[in-house]
N, C-alpha and C positions, 0 to 999 in steps of 0.2 A: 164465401171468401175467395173463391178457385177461381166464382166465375166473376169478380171485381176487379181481382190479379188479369185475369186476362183482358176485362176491358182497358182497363190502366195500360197493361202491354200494348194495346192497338192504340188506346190515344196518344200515345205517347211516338210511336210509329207513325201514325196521321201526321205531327207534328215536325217529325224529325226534318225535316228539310225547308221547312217553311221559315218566314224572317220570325213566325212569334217564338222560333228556339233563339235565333239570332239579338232579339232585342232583349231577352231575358239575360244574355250573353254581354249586350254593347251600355246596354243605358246602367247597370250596377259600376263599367268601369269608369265608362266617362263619369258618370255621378264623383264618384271618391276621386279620379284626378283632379276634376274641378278645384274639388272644396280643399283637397292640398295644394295646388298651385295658389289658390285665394289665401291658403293662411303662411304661405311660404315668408319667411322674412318678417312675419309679425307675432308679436310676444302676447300666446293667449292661454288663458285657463283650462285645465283641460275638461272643466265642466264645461265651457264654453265651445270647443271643441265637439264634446259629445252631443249640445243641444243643437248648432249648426248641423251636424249631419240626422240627427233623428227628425230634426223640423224641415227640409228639404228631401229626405225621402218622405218621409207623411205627408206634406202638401202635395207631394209630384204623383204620390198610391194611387186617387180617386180618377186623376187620368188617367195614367198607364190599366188602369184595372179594367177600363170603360174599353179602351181600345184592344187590348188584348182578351175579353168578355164577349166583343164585337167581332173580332179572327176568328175567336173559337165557334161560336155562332155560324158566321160565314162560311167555315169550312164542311162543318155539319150542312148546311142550306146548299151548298156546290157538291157536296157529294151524294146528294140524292133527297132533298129537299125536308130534312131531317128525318127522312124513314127508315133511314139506316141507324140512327140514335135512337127512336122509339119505337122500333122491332126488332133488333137484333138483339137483345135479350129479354129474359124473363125472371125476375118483373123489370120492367123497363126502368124501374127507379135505381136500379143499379147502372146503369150509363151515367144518370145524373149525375150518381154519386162519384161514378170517375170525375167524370169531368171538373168535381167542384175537388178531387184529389187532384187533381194534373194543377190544378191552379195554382193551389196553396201548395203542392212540393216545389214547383218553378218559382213560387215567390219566394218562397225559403230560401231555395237555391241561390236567387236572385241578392238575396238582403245578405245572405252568408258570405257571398262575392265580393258584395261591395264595402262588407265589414271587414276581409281580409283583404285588400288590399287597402282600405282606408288603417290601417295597423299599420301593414309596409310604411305608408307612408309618416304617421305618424313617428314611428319606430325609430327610421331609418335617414329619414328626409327631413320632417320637423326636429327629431331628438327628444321627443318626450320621455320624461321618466317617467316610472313607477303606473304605466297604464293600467285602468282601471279594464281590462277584459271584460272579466266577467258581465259590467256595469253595462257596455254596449253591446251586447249579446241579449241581457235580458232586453233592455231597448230595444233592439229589432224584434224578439219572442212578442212583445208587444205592440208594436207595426203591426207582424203578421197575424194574430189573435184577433185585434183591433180591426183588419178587413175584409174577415170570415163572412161577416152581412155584408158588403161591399160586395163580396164577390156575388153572391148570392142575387143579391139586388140587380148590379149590371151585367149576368149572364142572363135573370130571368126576361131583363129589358130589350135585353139583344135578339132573346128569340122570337119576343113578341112583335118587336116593332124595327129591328135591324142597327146593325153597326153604327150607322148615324144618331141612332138615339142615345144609344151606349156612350157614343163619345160624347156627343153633348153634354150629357148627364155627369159623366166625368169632368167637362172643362166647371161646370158649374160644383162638383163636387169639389173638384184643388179650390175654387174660392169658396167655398163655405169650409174647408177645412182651414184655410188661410186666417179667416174672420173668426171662426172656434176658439182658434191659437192666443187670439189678442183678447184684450179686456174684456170684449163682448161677449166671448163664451164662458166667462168665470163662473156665472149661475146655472146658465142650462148646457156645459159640455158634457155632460151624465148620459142627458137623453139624446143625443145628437148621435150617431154612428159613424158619421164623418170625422167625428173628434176626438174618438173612443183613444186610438193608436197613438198621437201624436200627443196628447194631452197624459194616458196613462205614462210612455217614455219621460216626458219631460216630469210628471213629479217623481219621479223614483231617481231621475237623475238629481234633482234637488235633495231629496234625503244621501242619497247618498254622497253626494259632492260636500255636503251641508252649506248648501246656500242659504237656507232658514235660520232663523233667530229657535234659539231650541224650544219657546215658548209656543211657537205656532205648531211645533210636530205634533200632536194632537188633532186638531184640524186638518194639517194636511192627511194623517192616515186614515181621518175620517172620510176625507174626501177620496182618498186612494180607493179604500175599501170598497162605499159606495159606488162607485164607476166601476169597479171590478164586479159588482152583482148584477149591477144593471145590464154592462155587456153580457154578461154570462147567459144573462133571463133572455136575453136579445136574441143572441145569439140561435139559443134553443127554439123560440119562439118561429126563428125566421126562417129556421132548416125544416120544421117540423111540416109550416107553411109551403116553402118552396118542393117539400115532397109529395105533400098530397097536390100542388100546380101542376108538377110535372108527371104524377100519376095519371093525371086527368088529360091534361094537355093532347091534343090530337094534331100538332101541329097549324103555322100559322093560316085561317082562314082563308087568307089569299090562293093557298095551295090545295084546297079540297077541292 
């Protein structure tokens, strides 16, 4: 545990001064001014409210992940062509595991930003009553759960193959997260990981908003349910994979 604290302290150092603290910083607040300027002046539900900001951070996740997956890669490759990540501890699978901590606490960080000041704004600006907190809170816990394999996925792709793959794979993951969202993904959004975050937020905002007919809640918790195991199986599956990769990993061939 001592020696994961102190990788965590140096990546987190590595980072300090670079734009990928800065964007973690700029894109949570633009996000939330946006979408309060957008609803400024117009009379909306506040289920509606909540599914606009969960469905515009979960399409935007699969980019921003690709390209910040692709910094953290790069920074590792420019500071000694990641020999400094797969030697400087023992066993080496604990750098991995910072790094895939650095991620998910910046994205927390990140969602938690954009939730409190998306509140101000609602609060304060719109006049919303009786906000549901708690309700977009869990919303974002499920953002960030929902792209555990994301990260996973676009760090492992970044080291193999560099920032440019990462981002592409992101521009192509916000549209297949976008396509998830619509009618298309009604059957297979379970198996999909792109779809996991945005799709689990929006039914729990329905149950709880009750925009269902009470007659389908039954189905929908079935479907709740199921998507919550399948991530979960995912999940473990994909970590378990990405540690024995990176136990193995010797760095990209180009560099031997």
């Amino acid at each position: 545990m001592r020696v994961l604290l102190r990788c965590l302290q140096a990546d987190f150092q590595k980072t300090k001064h670079t734009s990928f603290m800065w964007l973690h910083f700029i894109i949570p607040i633009v996000c939330s001014c946006v979408l309060i300027l957008y609803f400024y002046g117009r009379d909306q539900s506040q289920f509606h409210l909540y599914k606009s900001f969960m469905e515009a951070i979960g399409v935007a996740l699969p980019l921003l992940i690709g390209v910040l997956c692709g910094m953290t890669a790069t920074l590792e490759e420019q500071a000694g062509k990641f020999h400094v990540l797969l030697g400087s501890t023992a066993p080496k699978v604990i750098a991995y595991v910072s790094k895939l901590f650095m991620l998910l606490i910046m994205e927390v960080f990140s969602i938690g930003l954009a939730l409190l000041i998306y509140f101000i704004g609602l609060k304060f600006i719109l006049n919303v009553p009786d906000l549901s907190y708690d309700m977009f809170i869990m919303g974002g816990a499920w953002l960030v759960a929902g792209s555990v394999v994301l990260y996973c996925i676009y760090f492992f792709i970044s080291c193999m193959f560099g920032m440019g793959a990462s981002v592409l794979l992101g521009g192509a993951g916000l549209l297949m997260t976008a396509l998830m969202n619509t009618g298309l993904g009604d059957a297979i959004w379970k198996y999909n990981p792109w779809a996991w975050g945005i799709r689990l937020s929006d039914l729990h905002g329905l149950l709880h908003f009750k925009e269902v007919n009470q007659g389908n809640h039954p189905l929908l918790m079935h479907e709740i349910h199921s998507g919550v195991l399948i991530m979960v199986f995912g999940i473990i599956c994909t970590i378990i994979a990405s540690l024995i990769w990176f136990s193995k990993w010797e760095g990209r061939k180009t560099f031997e």
